[in-house]
C-alpha positions as CSV (number, residue, x, y, z in Angstrom):
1,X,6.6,-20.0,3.1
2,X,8.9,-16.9,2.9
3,X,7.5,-13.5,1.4
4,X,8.9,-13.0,-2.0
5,X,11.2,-10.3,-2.5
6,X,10.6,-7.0,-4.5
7,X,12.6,-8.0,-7.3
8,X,11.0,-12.0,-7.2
9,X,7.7,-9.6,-7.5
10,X,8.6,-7.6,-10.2
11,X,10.1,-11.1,-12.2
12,X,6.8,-12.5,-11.5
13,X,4.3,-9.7,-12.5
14,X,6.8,-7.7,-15.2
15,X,9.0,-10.2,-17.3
16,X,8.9,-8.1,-20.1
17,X,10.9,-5.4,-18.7
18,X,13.8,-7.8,-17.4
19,X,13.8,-9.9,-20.9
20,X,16.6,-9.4,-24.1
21,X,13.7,-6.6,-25.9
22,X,14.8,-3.5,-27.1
23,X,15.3,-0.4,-24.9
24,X,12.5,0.9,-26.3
25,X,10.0,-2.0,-25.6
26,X,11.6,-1.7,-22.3
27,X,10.7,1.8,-21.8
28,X,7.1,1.3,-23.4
29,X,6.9,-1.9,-21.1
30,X,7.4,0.6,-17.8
31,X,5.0,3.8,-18.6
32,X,2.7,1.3,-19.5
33,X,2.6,-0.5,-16.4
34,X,3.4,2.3,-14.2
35,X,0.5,4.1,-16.1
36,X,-1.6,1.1,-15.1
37,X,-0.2,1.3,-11.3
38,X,-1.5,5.3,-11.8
39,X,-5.4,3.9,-11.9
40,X,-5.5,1.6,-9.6
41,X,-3.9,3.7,-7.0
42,X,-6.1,6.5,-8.1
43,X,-9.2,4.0,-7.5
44,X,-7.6,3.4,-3.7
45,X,-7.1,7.2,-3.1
46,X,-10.8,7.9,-3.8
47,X,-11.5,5.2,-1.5
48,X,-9.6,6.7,1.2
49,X,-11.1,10.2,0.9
50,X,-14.6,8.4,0.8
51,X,-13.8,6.6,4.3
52,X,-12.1,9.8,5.7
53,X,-14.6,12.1,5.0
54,X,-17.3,9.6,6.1
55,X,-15.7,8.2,9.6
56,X,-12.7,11.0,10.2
57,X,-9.0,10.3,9.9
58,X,-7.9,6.2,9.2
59,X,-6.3,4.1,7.1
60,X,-7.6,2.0,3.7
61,X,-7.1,-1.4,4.5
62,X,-6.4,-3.4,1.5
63,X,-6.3,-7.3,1.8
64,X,-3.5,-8.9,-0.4
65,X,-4.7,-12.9,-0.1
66,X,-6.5,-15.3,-2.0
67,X,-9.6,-15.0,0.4
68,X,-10.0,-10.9,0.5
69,X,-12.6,-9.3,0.5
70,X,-13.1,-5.8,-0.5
71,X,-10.6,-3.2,1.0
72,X,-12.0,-1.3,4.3
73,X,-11.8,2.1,5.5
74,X,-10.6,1.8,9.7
75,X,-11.2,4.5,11.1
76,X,-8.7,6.0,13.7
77,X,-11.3,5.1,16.1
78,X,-11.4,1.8,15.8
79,X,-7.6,1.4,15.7
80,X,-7.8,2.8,18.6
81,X,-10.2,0.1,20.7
82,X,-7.4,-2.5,19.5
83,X,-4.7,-0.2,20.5
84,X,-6.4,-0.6,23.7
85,X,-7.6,-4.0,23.7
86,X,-4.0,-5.2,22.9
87,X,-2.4,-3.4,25.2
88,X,-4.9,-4.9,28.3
89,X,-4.6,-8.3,26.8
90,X,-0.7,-7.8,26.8
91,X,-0.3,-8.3,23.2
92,X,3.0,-6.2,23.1
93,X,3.6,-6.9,19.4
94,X,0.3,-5.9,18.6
95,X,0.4,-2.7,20.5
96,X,3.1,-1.4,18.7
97,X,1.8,-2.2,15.4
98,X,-1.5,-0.2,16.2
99,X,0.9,2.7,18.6
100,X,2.7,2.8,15.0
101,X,-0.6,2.7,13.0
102,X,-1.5,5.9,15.2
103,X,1.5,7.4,14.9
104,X,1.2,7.8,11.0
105,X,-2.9,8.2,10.9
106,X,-1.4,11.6,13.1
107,X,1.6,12.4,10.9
108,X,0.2,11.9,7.3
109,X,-1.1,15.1,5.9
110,X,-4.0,14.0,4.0
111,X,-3.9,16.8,1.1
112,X,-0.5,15.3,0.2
113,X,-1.0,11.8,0.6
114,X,-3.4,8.5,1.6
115,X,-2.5,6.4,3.7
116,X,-3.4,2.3,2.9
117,X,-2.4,-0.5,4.8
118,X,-1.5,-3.5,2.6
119,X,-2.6,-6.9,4.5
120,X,-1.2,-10.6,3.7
121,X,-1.3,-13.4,5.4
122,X,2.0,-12.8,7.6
123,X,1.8,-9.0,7.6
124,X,0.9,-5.9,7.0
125,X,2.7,-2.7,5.6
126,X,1.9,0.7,5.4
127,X,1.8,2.6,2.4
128,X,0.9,6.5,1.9
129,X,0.0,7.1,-1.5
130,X,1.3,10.5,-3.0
131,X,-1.5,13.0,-4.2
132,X,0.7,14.8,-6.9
133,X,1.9,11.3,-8.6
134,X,0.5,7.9,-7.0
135,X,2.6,5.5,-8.8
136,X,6.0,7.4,-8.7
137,X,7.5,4.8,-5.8
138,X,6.4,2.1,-8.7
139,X,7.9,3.8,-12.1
140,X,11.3,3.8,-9.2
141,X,11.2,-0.1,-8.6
142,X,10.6,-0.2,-12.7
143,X,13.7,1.4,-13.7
144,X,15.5,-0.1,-11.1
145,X,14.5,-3.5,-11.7
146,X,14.9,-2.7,-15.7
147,X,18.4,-1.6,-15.4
Protein backbone atom coordinates (compact mmCIF):
# COMPACT_ATOMS: atom_id res chain seq x y z
CA UNK A 1 0.00 0.00 0.00
CA UNK A 2 1.25 3.55 -0.95
CA UNK A 3 2.31 6.04 1.99
CA UNK A 4 -0.37 8.66 2.29
CA UNK A 5 0.42 12.02 1.37
CA UNK A 6 0.87 15.08 3.77
CA UNK A 7 -2.24 16.59 2.84
CA UNK A 8 -4.29 12.81 2.84
CA UNK A 9 -2.62 13.06 6.56
CA UNK A 10 -3.67 16.26 7.52
CA UNK A 11 -7.62 15.31 5.87
CA UNK A 12 -7.44 12.31 7.95
CA UNK A 13 -6.13 13.64 11.41
CA UNK A 14 -7.53 17.53 11.03
CA UNK A 15 -10.97 17.75 9.14
CA UNK A 16 -11.96 20.51 11.04
CA UNK A 17 -9.55 22.84 9.60
CA UNK A 18 -10.43 21.93 5.82
CA UNK A 19 -14.42 21.89 6.54
CA UNK A 20 -17.06 25.06 5.56
CA UNK A 21 -16.44 26.63 9.64
CA UNK A 22 -15.79 30.02 10.17
CA UNK A 23 -12.29 31.57 9.94
CA UNK A 24 -12.18 31.79 13.33
CA UNK A 25 -13.00 28.09 14.19
CA UNK A 26 -10.45 27.59 11.63
CA UNK A 27 -7.84 29.53 13.38
CA UNK A 28 -8.90 28.17 16.92
CA UNK A 29 -8.86 24.61 15.17
CA UNK A 30 -4.82 25.21 14.19
CA UNK A 31 -3.30 26.76 17.63
CA UNK A 32 -5.10 24.21 19.22
CA UNK A 33 -3.62 21.40 17.42
CA UNK A 34 -0.41 22.84 16.78
CA UNK A 35 -0.49 23.65 20.66
CA UNK A 36 -1.09 19.96 21.12
CA UNK A 37 1.87 19.08 18.39
CA UNK A 38 3.99 21.67 21.05
CA UNK A 39 3.68 18.77 23.95
CA UNK A 40 4.17 15.96 22.41
CA UNK A 41 7.23 17.14 20.68
CA UNK A 42 8.31 18.57 23.92
CA UNK A 43 7.79 14.89 25.54
CA UNK A 44 10.28 13.58 22.42
CA UNK A 45 12.92 16.39 23.00
CA UNK A 46 13.26 15.36 26.67
CA UNK A 47 13.59 11.99 25.56
CA UNK A 48 16.41 12.83 23.32
CA UNK A 49 18.38 14.82 25.85
CA UNK A 50 17.82 11.79 28.31
CA UNK A 51 19.41 9.26 25.69
CA UNK A 52 22.15 11.88 24.66
CA UNK A 53 23.27 12.69 27.90
CA UNK A 54 23.11 9.02 28.96
CA UNK A 55 24.86 7.12 25.66
CA UNK A 56 26.50 10.41 23.86
CA UNK A 57 25.31 11.87 20.50
CA UNK A 58 22.26 9.70 18.50
CA UNK A 59 19.09 9.80 17.32
CA UNK A 60 15.36 9.16 19.12
CA UNK A 61 13.90 6.50 17.19
CA UNK A 62 10.22 6.71 17.21
CA UNK A 63 8.23 3.74 15.73
CA UNK A 64 5.15 4.93 13.60
CA UNK A 65 3.20 1.18 13.26
CA UNK A 66 0.59 -0.60 14.80
CA UNK A 67 3.08 -2.95 16.59
CA UNK A 68 5.64 -0.13 18.22
CA UNK A 69 6.95 -0.29 20.91
CA UNK A 70 8.20 2.55 22.94
CA UNK A 71 10.60 5.09 21.05
CA UNK A 72 14.53 4.28 21.52
CA UNK A 73 17.42 6.40 22.00
CA UNK A 74 20.42 4.82 19.20
CA UNK A 75 23.24 5.88 20.09
CA UNK A 76 25.84 7.08 17.40
CA UNK A 77 27.64 4.04 18.40
CA UNK A 78 25.50 1.68 17.52
CA UNK A 79 24.57 3.34 14.14
CA UNK A 80 27.76 2.95 13.63
CA UNK A 81 28.24 -1.19 13.95
CA UNK A 82 25.30 -1.23 11.23
CA UNK A 83 27.06 1.34 9.19
CA UNK A 84 29.61 -1.28 9.27
CA UNK A 85 27.81 -4.37 9.18
CA UNK A 86 25.98 -3.16 5.99
CA UNK A 87 28.67 -2.01 4.32
CA UNK A 88 30.56 -5.78 4.81
CA UNK A 89 27.39 -7.48 3.99
CA UNK A 90 27.12 -5.23 0.80
CA UNK A 91 23.88 -3.81 1.77
CA UNK A 92 24.49 -0.57 -0.36
CA UNK A 93 21.02 0.92 0.32
CA UNK A 94 21.48 0.43 3.88
CA UNK A 95 24.86 2.00 4.02
CA UNK A 96 23.78 5.10 2.81
CA UNK A 97 20.84 5.32 5.03
CA UNK A 98 23.13 4.88 8.18
CA UNK A 99 26.40 7.04 6.15
CA UNK A 100 23.35 9.67 5.96
CA UNK A 101 22.16 8.83 9.63
CA UNK A 102 25.89 9.86 10.56
CA UNK A 103 26.16 12.59 8.56
CA UNK A 104 23.29 14.44 10.52
CA UNK A 105 24.06 12.84 14.17
CA UNK A 106 27.57 15.11 13.13
CA UNK A 107 25.79 18.16 11.75
CA UNK A 108 22.85 18.77 14.15
CA UNK A 109 23.79 21.14 16.84
CA UNK A 110 22.00 19.73 19.76
CA UNK A 111 21.33 23.15 21.77
CA UNK A 112 19.28 24.12 18.68
CA UNK A 113 17.59 21.10 17.79
CA UNK A 114 16.81 17.01 18.37
CA UNK A 115 17.19 14.92 16.10
CA UNK A 116 14.27 11.81 15.87
CA UNK A 117 14.03 9.38 13.34
CA UNK A 118 10.34 8.57 12.52
CA UNK A 119 10.06 4.63 11.54
CA UNK A 120 7.05 2.94 9.53
CA UNK A 121 6.84 0.04 7.95
CA UNK A 122 8.40 1.09 4.51
CA UNK A 123 10.63 3.81 5.88
CA UNK A 124 12.13 5.90 7.86
CA UNK A 125 12.65 9.89 7.91
CA UNK A 126 14.55 12.07 9.79
CA UNK A 127 13.27 14.85 11.77
CA UNK A 128 15.26 17.53 13.93
CA UNK A 129 13.08 19.05 16.30
CA UNK A 130 13.61 22.90 16.81
CA UNK A 131 14.55 23.88 20.55
CA UNK A 132 13.12 27.59 20.28
CA UNK A 133 9.54 26.29 18.79
CA UNK A 134 9.05 22.39 18.33
CA UNK A 135 5.91 22.45 16.38
CA UNK A 136 6.60 25.45 13.99
CA UNK A 137 7.20 22.94 10.81
CA UNK A 138 3.40 21.73 11.97
CA UNK A 139 1.55 25.29 12.56
CA UNK A 140 3.35 25.62 8.56
CA UNK A 141 1.54 22.35 7.11
CA UNK A 142 -1.69 23.85 9.16
CA UNK A 143 -2.00 27.02 7.45
CA UNK A 144 -1.13 25.62 4.37
CA UNK A 145 -3.40 22.91 4.36
CA UNK A 146 -6.24 25.45 5.91
CA UNK A 147 -5.86 27.92 3.08
Amino acid sequence: MPRPTKIELLSRFFPEIRSKSSKADKEAAIAYNTLAAEVILADQLRLYDNGRAKHGPGVLCVRLHNEAAESVYLPLRDIQIDLDTARSQGHSAMETFFKDLVAEIGRINPDKAGLVLLVDKSSAQLFPIDREYPARTIEALLQEFSA
